[in-house]
Steps between C-alpha positions, in 0.01 A plus 500: 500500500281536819529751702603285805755342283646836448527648827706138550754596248508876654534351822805282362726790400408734768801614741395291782511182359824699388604571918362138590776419269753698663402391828646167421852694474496717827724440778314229775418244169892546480576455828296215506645345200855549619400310866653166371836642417538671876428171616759344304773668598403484892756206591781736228511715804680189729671408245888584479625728200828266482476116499833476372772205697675786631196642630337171640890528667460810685158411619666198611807681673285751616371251716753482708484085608819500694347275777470097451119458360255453802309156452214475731719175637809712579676316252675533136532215293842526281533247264811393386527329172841505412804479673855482290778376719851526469809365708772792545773299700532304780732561773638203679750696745172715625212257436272751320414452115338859312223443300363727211103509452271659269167475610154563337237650735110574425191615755228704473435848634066599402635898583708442174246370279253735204211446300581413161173651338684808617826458473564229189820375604556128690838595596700765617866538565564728887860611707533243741623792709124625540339205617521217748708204485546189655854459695640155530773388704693192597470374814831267527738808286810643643417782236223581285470730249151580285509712217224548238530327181382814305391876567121394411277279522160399379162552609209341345134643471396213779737645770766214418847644590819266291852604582813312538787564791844385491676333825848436584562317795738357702401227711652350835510086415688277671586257177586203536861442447585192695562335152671749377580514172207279406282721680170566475194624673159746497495797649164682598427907352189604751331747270217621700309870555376710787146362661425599872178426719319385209602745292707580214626282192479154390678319213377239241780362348544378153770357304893538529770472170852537544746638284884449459488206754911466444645773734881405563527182664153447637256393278099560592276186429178603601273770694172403650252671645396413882371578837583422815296304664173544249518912665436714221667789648874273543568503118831427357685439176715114528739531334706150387899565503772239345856594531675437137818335643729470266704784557502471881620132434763647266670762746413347813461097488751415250797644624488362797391167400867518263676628750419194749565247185792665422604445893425127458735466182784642765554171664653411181797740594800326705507588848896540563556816235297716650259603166185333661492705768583839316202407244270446783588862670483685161052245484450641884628853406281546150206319652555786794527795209236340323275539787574831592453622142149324466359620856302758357340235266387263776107545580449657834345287814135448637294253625617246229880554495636375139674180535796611241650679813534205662630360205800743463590474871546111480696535173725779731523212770605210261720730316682553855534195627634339172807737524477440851541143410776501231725730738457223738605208296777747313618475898474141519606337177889766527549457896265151601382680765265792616735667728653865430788522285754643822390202716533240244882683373584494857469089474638457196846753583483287863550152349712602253763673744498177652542343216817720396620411876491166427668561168737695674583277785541140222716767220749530865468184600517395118840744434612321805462230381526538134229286376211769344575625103335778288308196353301428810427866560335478176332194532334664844408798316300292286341295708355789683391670195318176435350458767422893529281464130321167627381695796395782333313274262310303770404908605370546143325191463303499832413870380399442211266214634400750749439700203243255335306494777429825538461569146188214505424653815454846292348390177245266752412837690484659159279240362236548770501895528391463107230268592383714802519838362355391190179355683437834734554678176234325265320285767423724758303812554512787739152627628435896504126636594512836211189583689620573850489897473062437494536305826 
């Protein structure tokens, strides 16, 4: 081994090579290795300790967006893509029909949105107490009330808001009820929201369902979706409304169509005993009760007054004069005239006190002379009673024919009332603008 080769190996396993060694290990080569990991946990300082829902909650809440979200055009866009409809009742004595609405609403607030890379959640569920909603209200309602459809709602990581409201309202409509009880008609629900100057809310509308379209005795065909007029801020719900007649027809129409036919079938009674005009009193008497019981049933007024009104009131009138009639001809067909009873007694006792004078004066002038026997007395007493029944029957034959007329006279008027009132009830229409409260 040389010498130089040697002082190599010496050189090897002396103590510095030993402190070069340890140099490696002192405190800046740590430092330096440990660089990286302080700048890896630089952005851990930002970084929230909780990323939990409830969490991404309270940052949401602690917000505070109680205000409408702030659009650099002023305006919010709601959507709404669901509206479920519902008919309450309708009331024809007022005019006004309540409605029951459940309606879905969405719009985006950017103050309520998060990163996901922080917080991994797309959803998140908030009070609706502790941010802002959207208020609707209807324009045409007599009253409105707007409730919310649940205690939360949900947010989305985007800032998209979707919650749903619930509306009852009762709305002012005049319905048309001039063909009353085969109404039917539309009546307008202007759902609409606050906008001012330029500013405030606009709705996009998207589809309407309706649910338990049989509500008593109106039945709901159809709801539409339109504006007035191609203005996007006159939105309203048309709503398509068909009366279900039958039972109006049942406790209305029919009685008093059976009480008039049973009124006809009277002329078949005989004038003289006095049983026509006692069943006519007791028609004119229940058709009177029967009208007084059913007032509160009969729809209310309007522009388009309902033509069954009219329809009781000429029933009333022919009911009236029919008695009116038969009393007459009662009159007639006993006395053959139209004169009071005293006046026409007063005759009658007149001529036959002259007659008993007479009789008195030929039984003196017959004792005087003897000539007159019980037989002829007889025979006279006959002969008046004769001719007393063949001039009560001419009475009751020219009333009865008296009576024919006016009973063709009756069913004729009859006859055409049906035809008349049957056309203004099916054939004709009664206009009503359900708009006018925009003009």
């Amino acid at each position: 081994m040389t010498p130089g080769n040697a002082s190599n190996t010496a050189n090897a396993g002396q103590p510095p090579n030993t402190s070069n060694t340890a140099s490696t290990n002192q405190p800046p080569n740590t430092a330096s290795t440990n660089q990286p990991s302080n700048t890896a946990t630089s952005p851990r300082a930002t970084t929230p300790s909780c990323t939990t829902r409830r969490c991404l909650a309270s940052m949401l809440i602690a917000k505070e967006a109680l205000s409408q979200p702030q659009s650099p055009s002023c305006i919010s866009n709601i959507s709404v893509p669901l509206i479920v409809y519902e008919t309450l009742s309708v009331d024809t004595k007022d005019l006004r029909f309540e409605s029951h609405l459940q309606v879905m609403l969405s719009w985006e607030d950017p103050d309520l949105s998060w990163d996901t890379s922080v917080y991994h959640h797309d959803m998140v569920v908030l009070p609706v107490s502790k941010i802002w909603t959207p208020e609707l209200h209807v324009t045409n309602g007599v009253q409105t009330t707007m409730k919310h459809g649940n205690k939360d709602l949900l947010v989305h990581s985007n800032g998209t808001i979707e919650h749903m409201v619930i509306m009852n309202t009762v709305v002012g409509c005049e319905v048309n009820l001039y063909n009353y009880p085969f109404a039917s008609d539309f009546c307008p629900i202007a759902i609409n929201v606050w906008a001012l100057k330029g500013c405030g809310m606009f709705l996009n509308f998207g589809k309407v369902s309706t649910t338990s379209a049989n509500r008593g005795d109106w039945l709901t065909e159809e709801v539409e979706l339109n504006a007035k007029g191609g203005r996007d801020d006159r939105n309203y719900l048309w709503v398509s409304l068909k009366m279900r007649s039958e039972n109006p027809f049942l406790y209305l129409v029919l009685p008093s169509i059976l009480i008039i036919v049973a009124d006809v079938v009277s002329f078949s009674l005989p004038l003289g005993g006095g049983e026509r005009i006692s069943f006519k009193v007791t028609l004119v008497l229940s058709f009177i009760m029967f009208l007084i019981i059913l007032n509160d049933l009969l729809p209310g007024g309007g522009q388009c007054s309902p033509i069954i009104r009219k329809h009781f009131c000429f029933c009333l009138v022919i009911l009236v004069l029919s008695t009116l009639q038969s009393m007459v001809l009662t009159r007639l067909a006993k006395c053959g005239t139209l004169w009071p009873c005293s006046l026409s007694k007063s005759k009658d006792s007149l001529l036959k006190d002259t007659d008993n004078e007479e009789e008195s004066k030929s039984d003196i002038k017959a004792s005087e002379e003897e000539k007159n026997t019980a037989l002829q007395k007889v025979v006279k007493f006959l002969n008046k009673m004769a001719a007393q029944d063949h001039k009560n029957a001419i009475h009751h034959r020219f009333a009865n024919k008296v009576d024919l007329v006016c009973f063709c006279i009756y069913l004729t008027v009859l006859i055409v009332y049906a035809v008349v009132i049957l056309y203004f009830s099916f054939g004709s229409r009664c206009e009503i603008n359900q708009l006018d409260f925009w003009s």
